[in-house]
N, CA, C and O atoms as a GROMACS GRO file, in nm:
protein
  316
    1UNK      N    1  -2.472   2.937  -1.718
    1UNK     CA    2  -2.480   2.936  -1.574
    1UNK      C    3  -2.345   2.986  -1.521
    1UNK      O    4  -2.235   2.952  -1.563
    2UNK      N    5  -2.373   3.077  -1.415
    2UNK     CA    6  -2.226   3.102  -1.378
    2UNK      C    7  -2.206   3.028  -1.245
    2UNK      O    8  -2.302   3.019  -1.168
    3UNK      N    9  -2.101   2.982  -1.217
    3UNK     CA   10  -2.067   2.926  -1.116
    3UNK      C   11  -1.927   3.006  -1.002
    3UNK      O   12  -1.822   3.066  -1.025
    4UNK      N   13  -1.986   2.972  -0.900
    4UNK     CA   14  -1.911   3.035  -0.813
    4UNK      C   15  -1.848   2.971  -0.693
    4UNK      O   16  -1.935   2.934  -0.614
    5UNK      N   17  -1.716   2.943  -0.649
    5UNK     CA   18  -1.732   2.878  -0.519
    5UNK      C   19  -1.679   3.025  -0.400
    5UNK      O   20  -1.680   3.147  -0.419
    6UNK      N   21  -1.649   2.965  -0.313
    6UNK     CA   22  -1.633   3.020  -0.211
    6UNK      C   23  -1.592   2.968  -0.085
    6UNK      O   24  -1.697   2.971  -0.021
    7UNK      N   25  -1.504   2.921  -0.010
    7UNK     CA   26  -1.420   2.833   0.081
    7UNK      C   27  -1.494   2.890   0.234
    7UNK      O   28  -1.443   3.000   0.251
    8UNK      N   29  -1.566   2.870   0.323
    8UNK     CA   30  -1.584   2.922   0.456
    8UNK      C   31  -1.562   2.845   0.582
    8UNK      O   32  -1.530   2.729   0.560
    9UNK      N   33  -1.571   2.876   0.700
    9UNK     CA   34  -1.535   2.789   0.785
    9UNK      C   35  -1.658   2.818   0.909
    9UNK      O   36  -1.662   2.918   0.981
   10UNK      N   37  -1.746   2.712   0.912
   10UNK     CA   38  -1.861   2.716   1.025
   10UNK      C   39  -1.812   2.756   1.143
   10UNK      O   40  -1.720   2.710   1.212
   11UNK      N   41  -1.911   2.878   1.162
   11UNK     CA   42  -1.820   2.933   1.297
   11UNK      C   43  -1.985   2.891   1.401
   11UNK      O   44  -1.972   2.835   1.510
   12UNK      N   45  -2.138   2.930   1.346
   12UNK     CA   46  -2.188   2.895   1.400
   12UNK      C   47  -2.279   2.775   1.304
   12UNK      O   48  -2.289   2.800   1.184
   13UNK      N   49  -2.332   2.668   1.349
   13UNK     CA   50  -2.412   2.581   1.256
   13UNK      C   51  -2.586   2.603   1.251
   13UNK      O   52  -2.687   2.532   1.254
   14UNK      N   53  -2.558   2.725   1.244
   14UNK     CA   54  -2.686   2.747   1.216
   14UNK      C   55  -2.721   2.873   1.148
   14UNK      O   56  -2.837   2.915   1.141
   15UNK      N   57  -2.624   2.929   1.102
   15UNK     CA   58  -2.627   3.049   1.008
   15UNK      C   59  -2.514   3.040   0.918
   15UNK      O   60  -2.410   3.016   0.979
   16UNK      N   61  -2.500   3.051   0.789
   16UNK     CA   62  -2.344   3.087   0.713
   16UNK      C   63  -2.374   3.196   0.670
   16UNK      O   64  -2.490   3.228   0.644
   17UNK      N   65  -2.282   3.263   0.656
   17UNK     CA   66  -2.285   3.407   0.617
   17UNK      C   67  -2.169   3.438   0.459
   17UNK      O   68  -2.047   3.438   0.473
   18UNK      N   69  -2.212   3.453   0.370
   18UNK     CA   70  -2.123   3.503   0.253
   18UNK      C   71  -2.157   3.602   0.227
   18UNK      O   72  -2.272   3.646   0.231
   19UNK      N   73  -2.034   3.666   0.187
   19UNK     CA   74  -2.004   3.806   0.166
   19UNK      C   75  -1.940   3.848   0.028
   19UNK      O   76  -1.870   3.758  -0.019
   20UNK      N   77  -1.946   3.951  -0.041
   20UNK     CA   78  -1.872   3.984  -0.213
   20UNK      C   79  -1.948   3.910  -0.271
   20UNK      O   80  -1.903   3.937  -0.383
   21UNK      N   81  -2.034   3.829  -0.294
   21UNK     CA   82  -2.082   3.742  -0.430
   21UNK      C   83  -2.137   3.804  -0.532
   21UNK      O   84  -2.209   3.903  -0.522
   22UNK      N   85  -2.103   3.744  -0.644
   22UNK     CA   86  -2.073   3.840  -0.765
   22UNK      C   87  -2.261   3.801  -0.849
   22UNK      O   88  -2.276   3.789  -0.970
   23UNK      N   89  -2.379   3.789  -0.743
   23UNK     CA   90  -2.481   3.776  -0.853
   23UNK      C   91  -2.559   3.941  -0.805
   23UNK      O   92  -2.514   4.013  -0.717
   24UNK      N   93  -2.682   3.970  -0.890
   24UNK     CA   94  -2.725   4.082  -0.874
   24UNK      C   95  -2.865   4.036  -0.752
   24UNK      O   96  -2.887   3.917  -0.732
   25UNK      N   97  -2.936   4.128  -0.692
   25UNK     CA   98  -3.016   4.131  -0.612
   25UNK      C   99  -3.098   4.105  -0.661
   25UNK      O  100  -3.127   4.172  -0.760
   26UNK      N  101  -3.189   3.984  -0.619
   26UNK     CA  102  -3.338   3.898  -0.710
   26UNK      C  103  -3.276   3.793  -0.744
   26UNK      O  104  -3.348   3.693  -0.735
   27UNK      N  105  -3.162   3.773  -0.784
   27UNK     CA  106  -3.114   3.673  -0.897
   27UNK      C  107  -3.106   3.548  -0.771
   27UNK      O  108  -3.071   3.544  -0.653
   28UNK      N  109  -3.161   3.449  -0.874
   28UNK     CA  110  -3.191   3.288  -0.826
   28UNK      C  111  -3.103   3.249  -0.805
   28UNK      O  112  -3.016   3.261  -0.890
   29UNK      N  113  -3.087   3.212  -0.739
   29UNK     CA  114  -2.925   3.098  -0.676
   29UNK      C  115  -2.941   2.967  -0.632
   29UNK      O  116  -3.032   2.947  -0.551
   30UNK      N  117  -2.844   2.837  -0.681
   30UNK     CA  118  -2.861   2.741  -0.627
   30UNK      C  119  -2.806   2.710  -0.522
   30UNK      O  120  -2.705   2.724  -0.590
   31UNK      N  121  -2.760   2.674  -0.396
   31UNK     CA  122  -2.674   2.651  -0.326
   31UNK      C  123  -2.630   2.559  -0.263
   31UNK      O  124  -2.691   2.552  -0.157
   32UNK      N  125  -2.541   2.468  -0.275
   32UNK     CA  126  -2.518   2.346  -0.293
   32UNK      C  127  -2.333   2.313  -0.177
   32UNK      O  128  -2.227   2.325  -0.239
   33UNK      N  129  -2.330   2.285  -0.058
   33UNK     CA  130  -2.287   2.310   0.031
   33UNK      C  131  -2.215   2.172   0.096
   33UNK      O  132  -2.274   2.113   0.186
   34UNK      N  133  -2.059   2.114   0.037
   34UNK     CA  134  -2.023   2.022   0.072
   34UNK      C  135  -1.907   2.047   0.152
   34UNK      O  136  -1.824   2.136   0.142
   35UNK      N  137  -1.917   1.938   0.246
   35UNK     CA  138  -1.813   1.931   0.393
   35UNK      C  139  -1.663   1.874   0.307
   35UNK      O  140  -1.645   1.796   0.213
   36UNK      N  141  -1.582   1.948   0.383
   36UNK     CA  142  -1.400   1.886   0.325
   36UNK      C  143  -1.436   1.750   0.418
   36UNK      O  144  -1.494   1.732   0.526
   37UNK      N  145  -1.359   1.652   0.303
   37UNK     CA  146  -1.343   1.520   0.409
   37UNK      C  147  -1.238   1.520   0.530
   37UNK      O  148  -1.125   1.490   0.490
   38UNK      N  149  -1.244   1.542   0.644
   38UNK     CA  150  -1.136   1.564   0.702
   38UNK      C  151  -1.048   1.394   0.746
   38UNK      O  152  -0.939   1.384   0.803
   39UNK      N  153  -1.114   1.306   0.709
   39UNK     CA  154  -1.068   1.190   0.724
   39UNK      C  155  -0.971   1.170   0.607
   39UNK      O  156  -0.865   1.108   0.619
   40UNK      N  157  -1.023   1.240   0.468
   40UNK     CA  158  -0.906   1.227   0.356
   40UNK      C  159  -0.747   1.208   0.364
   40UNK      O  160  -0.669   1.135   0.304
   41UNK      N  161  -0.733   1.308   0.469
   41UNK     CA  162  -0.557   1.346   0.467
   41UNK      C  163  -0.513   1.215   0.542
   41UNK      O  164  -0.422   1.135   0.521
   42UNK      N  165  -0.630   1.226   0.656
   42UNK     CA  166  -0.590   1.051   0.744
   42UNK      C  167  -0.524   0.950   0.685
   42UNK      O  168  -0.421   0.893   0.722
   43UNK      N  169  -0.618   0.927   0.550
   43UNK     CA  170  -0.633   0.803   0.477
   43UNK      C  171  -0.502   0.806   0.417
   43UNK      O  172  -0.416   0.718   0.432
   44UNK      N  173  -0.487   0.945   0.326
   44UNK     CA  174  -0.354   0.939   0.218
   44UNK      C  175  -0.249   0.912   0.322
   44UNK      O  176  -0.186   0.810   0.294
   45UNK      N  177  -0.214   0.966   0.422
   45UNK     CA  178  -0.111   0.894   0.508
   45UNK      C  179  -0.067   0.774   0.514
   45UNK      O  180   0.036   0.724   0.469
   46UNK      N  181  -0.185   0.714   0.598
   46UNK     CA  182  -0.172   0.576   0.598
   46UNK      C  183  -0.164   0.509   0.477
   46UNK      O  184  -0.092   0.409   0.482
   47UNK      N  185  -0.220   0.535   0.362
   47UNK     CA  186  -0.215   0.486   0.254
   47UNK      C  187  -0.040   0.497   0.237
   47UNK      O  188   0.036   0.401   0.254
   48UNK      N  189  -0.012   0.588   0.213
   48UNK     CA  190   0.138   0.613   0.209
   48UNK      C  191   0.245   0.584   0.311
   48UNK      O  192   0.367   0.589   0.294
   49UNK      N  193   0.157   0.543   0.452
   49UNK     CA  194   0.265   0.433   0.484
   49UNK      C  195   0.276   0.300   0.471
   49UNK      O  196   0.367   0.224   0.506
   50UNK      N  197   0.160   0.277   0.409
   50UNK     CA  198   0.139   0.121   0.354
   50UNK      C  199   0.243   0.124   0.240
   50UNK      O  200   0.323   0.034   0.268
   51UNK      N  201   0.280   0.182   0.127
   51UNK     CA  202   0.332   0.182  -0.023
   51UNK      C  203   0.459   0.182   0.076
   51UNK      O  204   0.525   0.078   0.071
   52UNK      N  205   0.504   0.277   0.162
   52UNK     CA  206   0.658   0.257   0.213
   52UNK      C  207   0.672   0.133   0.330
   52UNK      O  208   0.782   0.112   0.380
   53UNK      N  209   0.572   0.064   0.362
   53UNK     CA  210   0.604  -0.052   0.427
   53UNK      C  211   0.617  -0.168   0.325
   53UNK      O  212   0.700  -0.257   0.342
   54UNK      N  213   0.550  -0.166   0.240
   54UNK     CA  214   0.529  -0.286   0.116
   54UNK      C  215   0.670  -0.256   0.040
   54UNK      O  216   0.742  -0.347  -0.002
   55UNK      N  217   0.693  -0.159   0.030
   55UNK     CA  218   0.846  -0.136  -0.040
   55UNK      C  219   0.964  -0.211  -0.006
   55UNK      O  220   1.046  -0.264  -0.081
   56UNK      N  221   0.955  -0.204   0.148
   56UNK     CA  222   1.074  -0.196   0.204
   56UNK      C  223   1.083  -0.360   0.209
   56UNK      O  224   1.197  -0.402   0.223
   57UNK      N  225   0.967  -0.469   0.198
   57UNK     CA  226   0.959  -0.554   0.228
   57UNK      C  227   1.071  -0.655   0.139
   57UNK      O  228   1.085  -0.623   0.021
   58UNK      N  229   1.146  -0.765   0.184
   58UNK     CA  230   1.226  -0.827   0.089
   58UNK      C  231   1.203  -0.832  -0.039
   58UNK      O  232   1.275  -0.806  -0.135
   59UNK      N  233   1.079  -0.873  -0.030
   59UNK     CA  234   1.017  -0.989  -0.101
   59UNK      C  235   1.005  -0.854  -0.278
   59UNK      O  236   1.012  -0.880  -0.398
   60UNK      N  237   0.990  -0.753  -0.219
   60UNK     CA  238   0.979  -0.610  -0.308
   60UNK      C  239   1.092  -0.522  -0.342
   60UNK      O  240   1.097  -0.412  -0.398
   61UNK      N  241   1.212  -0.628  -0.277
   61UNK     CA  242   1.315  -0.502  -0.286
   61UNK      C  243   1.390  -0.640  -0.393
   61UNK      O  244   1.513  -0.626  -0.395
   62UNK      N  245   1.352  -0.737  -0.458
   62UNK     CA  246   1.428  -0.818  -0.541
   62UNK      C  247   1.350  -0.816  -0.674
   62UNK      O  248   1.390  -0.887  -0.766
   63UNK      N  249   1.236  -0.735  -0.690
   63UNK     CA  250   1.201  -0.665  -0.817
   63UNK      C  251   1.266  -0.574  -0.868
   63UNK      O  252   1.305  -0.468  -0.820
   64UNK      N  253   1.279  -0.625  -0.983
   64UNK     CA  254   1.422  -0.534  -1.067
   64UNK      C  255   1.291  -0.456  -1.164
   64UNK      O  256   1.175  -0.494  -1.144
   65UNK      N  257   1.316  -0.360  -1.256
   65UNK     CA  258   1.255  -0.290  -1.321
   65UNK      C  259   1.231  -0.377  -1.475
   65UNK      O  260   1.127  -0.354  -1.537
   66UNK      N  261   1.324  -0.467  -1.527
   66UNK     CA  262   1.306  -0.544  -1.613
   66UNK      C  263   1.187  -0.679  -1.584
   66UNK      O  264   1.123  -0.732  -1.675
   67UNK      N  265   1.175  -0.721  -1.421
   67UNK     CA  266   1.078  -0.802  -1.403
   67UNK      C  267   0.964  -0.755  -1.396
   67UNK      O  268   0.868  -0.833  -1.390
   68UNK      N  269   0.945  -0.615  -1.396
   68UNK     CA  270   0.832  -0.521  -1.425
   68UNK      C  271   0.765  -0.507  -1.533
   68UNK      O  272   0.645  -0.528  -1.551
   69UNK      N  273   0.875  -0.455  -1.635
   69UNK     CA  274   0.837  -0.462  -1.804
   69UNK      C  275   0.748  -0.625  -1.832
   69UNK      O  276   0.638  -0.659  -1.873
   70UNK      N  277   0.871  -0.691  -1.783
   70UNK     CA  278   0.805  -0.817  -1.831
   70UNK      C  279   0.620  -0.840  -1.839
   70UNK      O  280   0.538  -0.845  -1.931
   71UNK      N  281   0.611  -0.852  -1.666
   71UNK     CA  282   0.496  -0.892  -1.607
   71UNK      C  283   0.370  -0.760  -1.696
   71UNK      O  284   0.248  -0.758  -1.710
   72UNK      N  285   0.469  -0.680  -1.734
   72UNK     CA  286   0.316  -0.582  -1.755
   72UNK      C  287   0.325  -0.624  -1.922
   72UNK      O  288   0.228  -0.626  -1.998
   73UNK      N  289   0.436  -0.649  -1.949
   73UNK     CA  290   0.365  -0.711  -2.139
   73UNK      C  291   0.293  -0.820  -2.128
   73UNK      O  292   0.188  -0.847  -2.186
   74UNK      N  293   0.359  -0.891  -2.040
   74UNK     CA  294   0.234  -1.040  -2.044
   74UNK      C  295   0.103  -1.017  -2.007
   74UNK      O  296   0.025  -1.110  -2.030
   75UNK      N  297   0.045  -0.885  -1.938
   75UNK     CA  298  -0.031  -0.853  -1.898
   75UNK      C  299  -0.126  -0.814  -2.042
   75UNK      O  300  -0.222  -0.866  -2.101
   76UNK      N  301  -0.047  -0.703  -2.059
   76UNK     CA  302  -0.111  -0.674  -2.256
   76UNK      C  303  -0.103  -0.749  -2.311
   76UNK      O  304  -0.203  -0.751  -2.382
   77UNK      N  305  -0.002  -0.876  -2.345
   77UNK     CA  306  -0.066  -0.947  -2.446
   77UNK      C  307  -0.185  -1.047  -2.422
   77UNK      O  308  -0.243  -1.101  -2.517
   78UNK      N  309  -0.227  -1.076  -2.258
   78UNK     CA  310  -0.312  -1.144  -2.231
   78UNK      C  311  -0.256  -1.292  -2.165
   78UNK      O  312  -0.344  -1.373  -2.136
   79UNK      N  313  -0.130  -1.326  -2.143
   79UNK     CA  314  -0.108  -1.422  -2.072
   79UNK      C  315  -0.104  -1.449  -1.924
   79UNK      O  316  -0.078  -1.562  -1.883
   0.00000   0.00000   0.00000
């Protein structure tokens, strides 16, 4: 199967138009047509100002990198 994408931007919603596609005339096509999340970039933001608010917090800035190791071996060995 060959696969193909192609990036477009709805200009009207009720026609898309592609152009250059590399199959021959007759040939069966599936076409399978998903929206960019535009809420995505929203999210990673906020997500990423959550990790730099939780950082900054005391309580996170008196984790040393050795109380790290620790907590994650006790983690693997199961305690």
């Amino acid at each position: 199967m060959l696969a193909y994408k192609q990036y477009v931007t709805i200009k009207d919603p009720a026609k898309v138009e592609l152009n250059g596609l590399p199959f021959r005339a007759g040939q069966r096509v599936e076409v399978v047509m998903i929206a960019e999340n535009d809420d995505q970039a929203t999210r990673s933001e906020e997500l990423r100002a959550l990790f730099r608010a939780t950082q900054a917090l005391p309580q996170a800035q008196a984790i040393t990198d050795e109380t790290i190791a620790e907590e994650v071996e006790s983690y693997r060995v199961g305690r």
